[in-house]
Z-matrix of the N, CA and C atoms (Angstrom, degrees):
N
C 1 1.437
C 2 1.515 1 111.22
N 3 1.495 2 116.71 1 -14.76
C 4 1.830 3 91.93 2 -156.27
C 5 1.372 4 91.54 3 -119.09
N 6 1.904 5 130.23 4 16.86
C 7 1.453 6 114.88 5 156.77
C 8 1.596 7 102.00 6 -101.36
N 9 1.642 8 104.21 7 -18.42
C 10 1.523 9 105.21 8 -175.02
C 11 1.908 10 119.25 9 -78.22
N 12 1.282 11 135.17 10 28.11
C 13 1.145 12 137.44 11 -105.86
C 14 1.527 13 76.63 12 -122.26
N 15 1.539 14 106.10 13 -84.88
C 16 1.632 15 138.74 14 -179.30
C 17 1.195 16 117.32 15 -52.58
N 18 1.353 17 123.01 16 -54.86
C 19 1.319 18 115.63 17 145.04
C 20 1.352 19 158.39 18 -85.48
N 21 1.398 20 113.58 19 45.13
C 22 1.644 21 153.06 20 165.51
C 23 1.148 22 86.72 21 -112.51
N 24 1.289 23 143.46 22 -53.06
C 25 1.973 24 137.38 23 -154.19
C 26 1.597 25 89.30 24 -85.21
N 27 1.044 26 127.57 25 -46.03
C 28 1.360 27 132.34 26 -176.54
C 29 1.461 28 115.43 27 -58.85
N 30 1.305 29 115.75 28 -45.19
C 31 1.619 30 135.40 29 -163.92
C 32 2.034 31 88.43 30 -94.18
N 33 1.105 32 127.43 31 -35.35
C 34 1.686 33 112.73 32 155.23
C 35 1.443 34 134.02 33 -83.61
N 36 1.015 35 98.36 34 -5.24
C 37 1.533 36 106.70 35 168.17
C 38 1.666 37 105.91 36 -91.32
N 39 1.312 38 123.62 37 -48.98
C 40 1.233 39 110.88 38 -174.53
C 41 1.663 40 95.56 39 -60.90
N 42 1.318 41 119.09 40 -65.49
C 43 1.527 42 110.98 41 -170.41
C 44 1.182 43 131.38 42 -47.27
N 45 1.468 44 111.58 43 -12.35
C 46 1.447 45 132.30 44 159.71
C 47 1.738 46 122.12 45 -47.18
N 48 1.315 47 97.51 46 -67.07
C 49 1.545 48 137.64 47 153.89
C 50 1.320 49 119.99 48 -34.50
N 51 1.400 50 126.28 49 -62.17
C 52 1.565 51 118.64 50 151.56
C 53 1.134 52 133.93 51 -58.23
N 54 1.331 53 108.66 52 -15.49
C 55 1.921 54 118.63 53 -164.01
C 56 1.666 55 88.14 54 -86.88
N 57 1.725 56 116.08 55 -39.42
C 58 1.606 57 123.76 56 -159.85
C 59 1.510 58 92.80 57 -73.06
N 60 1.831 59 129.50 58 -47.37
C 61 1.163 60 140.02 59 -162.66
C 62 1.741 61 98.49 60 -78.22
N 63 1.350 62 126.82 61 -24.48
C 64 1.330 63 106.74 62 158.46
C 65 1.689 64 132.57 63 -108.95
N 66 1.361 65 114.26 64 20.99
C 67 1.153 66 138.55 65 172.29
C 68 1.373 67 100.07 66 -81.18
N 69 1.598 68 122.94 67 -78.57
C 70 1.238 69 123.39 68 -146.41
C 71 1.861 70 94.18 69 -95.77
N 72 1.425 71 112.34 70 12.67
C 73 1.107 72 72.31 71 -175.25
C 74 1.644 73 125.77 72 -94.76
N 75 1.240 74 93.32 73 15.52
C 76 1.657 75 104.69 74 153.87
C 77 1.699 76 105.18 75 88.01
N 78 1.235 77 127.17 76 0.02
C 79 1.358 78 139.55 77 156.12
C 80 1.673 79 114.15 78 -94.44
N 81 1.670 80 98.59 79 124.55
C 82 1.100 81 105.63 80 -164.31
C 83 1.259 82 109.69 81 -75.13
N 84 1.161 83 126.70 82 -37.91
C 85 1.419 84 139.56 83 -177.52
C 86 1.512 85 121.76 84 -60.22
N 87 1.490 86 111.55 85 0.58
C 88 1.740 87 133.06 86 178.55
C 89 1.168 88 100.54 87 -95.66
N 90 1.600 89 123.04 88 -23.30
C 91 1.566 90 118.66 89 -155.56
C 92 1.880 91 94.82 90 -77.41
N 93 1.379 92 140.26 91 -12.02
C 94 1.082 93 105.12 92 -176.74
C 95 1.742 94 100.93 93 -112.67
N 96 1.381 95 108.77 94 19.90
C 97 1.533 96 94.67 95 133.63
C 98 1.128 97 133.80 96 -103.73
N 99 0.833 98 138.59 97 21.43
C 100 1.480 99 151.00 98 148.40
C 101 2.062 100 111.45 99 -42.47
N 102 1.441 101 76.27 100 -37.15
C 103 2.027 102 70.73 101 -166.84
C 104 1.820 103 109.64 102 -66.23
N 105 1.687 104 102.48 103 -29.74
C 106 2.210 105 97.95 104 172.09
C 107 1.963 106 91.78 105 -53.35
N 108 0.844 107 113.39 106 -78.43
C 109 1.517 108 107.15 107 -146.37
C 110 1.613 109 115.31 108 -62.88
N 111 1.769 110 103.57 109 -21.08
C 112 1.566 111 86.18 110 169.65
C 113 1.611 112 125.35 111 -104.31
N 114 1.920 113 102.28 112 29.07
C 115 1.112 114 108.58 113 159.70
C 116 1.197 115 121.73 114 -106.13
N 117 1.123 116 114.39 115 -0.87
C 118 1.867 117 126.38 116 176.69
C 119 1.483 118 88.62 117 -80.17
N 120 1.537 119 111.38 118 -75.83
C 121 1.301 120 111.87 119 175.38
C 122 2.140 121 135.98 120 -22.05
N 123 1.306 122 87.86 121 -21.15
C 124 1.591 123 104.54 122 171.29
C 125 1.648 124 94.22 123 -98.94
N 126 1.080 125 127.95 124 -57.17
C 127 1.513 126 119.22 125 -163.50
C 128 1.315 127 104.44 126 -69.80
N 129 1.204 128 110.40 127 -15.80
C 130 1.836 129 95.60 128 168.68
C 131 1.213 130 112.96 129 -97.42
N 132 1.215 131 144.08 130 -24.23
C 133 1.663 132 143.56 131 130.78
C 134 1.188 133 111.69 132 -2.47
N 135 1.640 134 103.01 133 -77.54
C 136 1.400 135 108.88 134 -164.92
C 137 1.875 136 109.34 135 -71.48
N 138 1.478 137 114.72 136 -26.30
C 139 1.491 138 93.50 137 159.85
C 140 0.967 139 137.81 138 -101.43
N 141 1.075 140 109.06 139 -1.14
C 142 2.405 141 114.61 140 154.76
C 143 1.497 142 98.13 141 -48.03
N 144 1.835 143 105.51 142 -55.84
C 145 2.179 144 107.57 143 -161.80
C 146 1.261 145 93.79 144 -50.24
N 147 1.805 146 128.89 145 -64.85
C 148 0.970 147 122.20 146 -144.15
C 149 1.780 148 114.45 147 -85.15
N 150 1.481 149 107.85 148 13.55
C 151 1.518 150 125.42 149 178.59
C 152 1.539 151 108.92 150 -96.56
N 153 1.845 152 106.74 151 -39.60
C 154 0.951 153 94.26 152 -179.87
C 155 1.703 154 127.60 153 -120.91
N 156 1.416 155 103.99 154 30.85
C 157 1.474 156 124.15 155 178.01
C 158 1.437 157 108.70 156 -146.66
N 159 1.429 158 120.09 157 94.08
C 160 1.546 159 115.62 158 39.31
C 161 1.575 160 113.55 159 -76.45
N 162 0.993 161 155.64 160 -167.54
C 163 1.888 162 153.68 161 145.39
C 164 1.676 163 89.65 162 -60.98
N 165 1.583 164 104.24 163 126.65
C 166 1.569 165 107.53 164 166.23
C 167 1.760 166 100.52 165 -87.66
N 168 1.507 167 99.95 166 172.20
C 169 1.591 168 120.67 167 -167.11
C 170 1.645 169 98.79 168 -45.64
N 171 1.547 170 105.87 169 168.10
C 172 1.465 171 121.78 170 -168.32
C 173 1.463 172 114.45 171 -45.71
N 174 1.364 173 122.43 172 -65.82
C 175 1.533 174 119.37 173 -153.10
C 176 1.823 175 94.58 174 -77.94
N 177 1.317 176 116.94 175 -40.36
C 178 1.813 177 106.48 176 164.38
C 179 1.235 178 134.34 177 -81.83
N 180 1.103 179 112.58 178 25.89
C 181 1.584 180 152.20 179 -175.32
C 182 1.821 181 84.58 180 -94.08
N 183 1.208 182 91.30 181 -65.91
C 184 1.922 183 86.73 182 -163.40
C 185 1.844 184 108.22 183 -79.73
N 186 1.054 185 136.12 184 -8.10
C 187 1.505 186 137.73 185 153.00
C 188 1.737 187 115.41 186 -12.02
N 189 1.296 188 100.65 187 -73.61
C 190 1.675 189 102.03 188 -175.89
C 191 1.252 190 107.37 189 -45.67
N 192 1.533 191 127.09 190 -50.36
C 193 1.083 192 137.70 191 164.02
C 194 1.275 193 144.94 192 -27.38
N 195 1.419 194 97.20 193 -42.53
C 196 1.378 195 117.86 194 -179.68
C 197 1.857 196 105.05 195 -98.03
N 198 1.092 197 115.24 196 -9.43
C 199 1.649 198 117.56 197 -168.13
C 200 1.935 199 86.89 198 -102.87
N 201 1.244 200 112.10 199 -47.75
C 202 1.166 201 102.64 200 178.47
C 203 1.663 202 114.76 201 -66.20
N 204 0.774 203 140.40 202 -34.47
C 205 1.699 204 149.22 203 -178.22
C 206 1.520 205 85.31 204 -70.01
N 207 1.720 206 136.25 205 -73.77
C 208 1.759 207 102.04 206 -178.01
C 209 1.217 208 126.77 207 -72.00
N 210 1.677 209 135.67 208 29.85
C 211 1.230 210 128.10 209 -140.28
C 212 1.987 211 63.95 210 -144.27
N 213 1.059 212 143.06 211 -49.99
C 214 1.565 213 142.48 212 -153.99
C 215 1.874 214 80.77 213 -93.27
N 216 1.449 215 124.18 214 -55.32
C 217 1.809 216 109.91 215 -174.71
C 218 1.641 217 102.91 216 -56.91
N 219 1.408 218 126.79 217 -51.22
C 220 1.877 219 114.71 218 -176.19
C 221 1.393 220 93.80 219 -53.52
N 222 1.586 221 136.11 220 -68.39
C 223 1.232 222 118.04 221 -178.95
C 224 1.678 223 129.98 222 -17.52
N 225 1.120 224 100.34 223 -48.74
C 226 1.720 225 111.46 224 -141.26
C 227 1.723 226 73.42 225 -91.54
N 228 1.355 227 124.49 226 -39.47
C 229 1.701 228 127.97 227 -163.02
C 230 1.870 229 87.52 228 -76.18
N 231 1.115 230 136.83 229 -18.25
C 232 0.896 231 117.02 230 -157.95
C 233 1.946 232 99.70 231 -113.30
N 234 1.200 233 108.13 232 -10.76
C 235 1.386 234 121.77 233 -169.74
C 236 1.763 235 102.40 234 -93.82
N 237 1.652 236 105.94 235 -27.02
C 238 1.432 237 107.34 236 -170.41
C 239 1.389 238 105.41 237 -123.38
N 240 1.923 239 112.62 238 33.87
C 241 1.792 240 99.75 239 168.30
C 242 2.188 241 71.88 240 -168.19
N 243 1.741 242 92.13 241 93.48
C 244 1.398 243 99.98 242 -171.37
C 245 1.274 244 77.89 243 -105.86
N 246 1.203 245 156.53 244 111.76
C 247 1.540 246 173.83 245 128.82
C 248 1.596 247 109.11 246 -154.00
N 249 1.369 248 108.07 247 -47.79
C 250 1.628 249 114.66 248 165.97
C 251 1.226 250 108.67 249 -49.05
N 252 1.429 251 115.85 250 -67.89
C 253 1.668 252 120.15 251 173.58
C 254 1.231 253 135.38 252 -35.47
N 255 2.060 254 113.34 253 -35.75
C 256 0.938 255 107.89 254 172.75
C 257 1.548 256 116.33 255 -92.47
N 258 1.191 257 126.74 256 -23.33
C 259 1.428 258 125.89 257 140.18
C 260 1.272 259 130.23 258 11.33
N 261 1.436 260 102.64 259 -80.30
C 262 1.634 261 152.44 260 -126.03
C 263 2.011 262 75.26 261 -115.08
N 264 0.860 263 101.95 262 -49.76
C 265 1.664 264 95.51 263 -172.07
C 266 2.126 265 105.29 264 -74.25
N 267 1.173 266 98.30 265 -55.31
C 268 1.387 267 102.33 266 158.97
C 269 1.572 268 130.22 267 -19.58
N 270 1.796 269 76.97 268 -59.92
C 271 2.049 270 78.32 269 -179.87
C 272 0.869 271 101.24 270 -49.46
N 273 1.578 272 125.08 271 -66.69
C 274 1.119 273 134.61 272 -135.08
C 275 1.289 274 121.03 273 -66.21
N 276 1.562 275 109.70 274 -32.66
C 277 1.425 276 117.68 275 161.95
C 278 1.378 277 125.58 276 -85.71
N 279 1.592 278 118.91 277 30.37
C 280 1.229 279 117.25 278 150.91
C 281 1.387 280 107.34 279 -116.80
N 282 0.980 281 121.42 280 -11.50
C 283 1.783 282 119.17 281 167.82
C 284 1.356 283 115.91 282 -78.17
């Protein structure tokens, strides 16, 4: 559980992200891909719950914790240097 942590949150967030990019994107003919990413999106649900209920032992006990605290600082870094962001978004949409 505690190298598999970030990337399960990572791998549902992106599938999140495709499911949102073929939801709204207002072509009907996208809607039945929608079902790959919002079934990853359940299988990583269901293995975060079953990772993190019961609570595993002490020091991976605090994991979520610690992924959420750099996952809320990129937020806040990304909410309070919006020129970086668009940058950073730039690249990305030329790769």
């Amino acid at each position: 559980m505690t190298l598999t942590f970030a990337p399960l949150l990572a791998f549902g967030l992106a599938g999140t992200g495709a499911l949102r990019l073929y939801v709204l994107s207002g072509d009907k003919r996208r809607l039945p891909a929608a079902i790959l990413p919002l079934g990853g999106a359940i299988a990583v649900l269901y293995v975060l719950f079953r990772n993190l209920i019961p609570a595993p032992a002490f020091l991976c006990s605090l994991l979520p914790y610690l992924v959420g605290g750099w996952l809320v600082l990129g937020l806040a870094v990304a909410a309070a240097m919006p020129q970086l962001r668009r940058r950073v978004s730039e690249g990305l949409a030329r790769s």
